[in-house]
C-alpha positions, -999 to +999 in steps of 0.1 A: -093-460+285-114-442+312-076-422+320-073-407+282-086-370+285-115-360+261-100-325+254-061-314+247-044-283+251-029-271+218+001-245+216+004-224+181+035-209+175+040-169+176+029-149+147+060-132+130+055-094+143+049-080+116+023-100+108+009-091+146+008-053+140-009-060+108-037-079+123-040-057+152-042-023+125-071-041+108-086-045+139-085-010+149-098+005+116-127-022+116-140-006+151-135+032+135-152+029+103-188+028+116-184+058+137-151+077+123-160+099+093-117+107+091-116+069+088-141+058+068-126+092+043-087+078+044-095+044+035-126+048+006-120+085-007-149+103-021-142+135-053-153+154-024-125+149-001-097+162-023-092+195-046-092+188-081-066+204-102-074+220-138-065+192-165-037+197-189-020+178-216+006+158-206+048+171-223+056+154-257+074+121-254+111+119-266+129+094-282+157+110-295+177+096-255+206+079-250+195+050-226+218+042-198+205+011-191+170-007-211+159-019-177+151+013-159+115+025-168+108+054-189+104+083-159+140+071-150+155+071-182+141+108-185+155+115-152+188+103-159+194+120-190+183+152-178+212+148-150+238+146-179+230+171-201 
């Protein structure tokens, strides 16, 4: 038993790539954020970092449409019967 090594080398297989460039993004922001105000703006946006546009009331809903097909959400359904009319 004195022959049988205390420690083994272990080989993990690759990492699918996308995965990779995933982990290796993360890394990147993680070393920005403490000292990248651009950063640190992208990922947790403040009211200050954009321009507010004047509210308005949204348009009237219709329900006198045609549907083409009861699967497609409502902005499509609107879309597509405004391309037939």
């Amino acid at each position: 038993m004195g022959n049988v090594p205390k420690s083994f080398n272990i080989q993990f297989r690759p990492r699918s790539t996308v995965e990779t460039y995933q982990m290796m993004a993360v890394d990147v922001f993680a070393q920005r954020l403490p000292r990248d105000k651009w950063t640190r703006g992208m990922l947790f946006a403040e009211q200050r970092h954009a321009i507010w546009l004047a509210e308005r009331e949204l348009g009237k809903i219709r329900f006198d449409l045609k549907w083409v097909d009861k699967e497609l959400n409502y902005e499509q359904q609107v879309s597509l019967h405004i391309l037939h009319v």
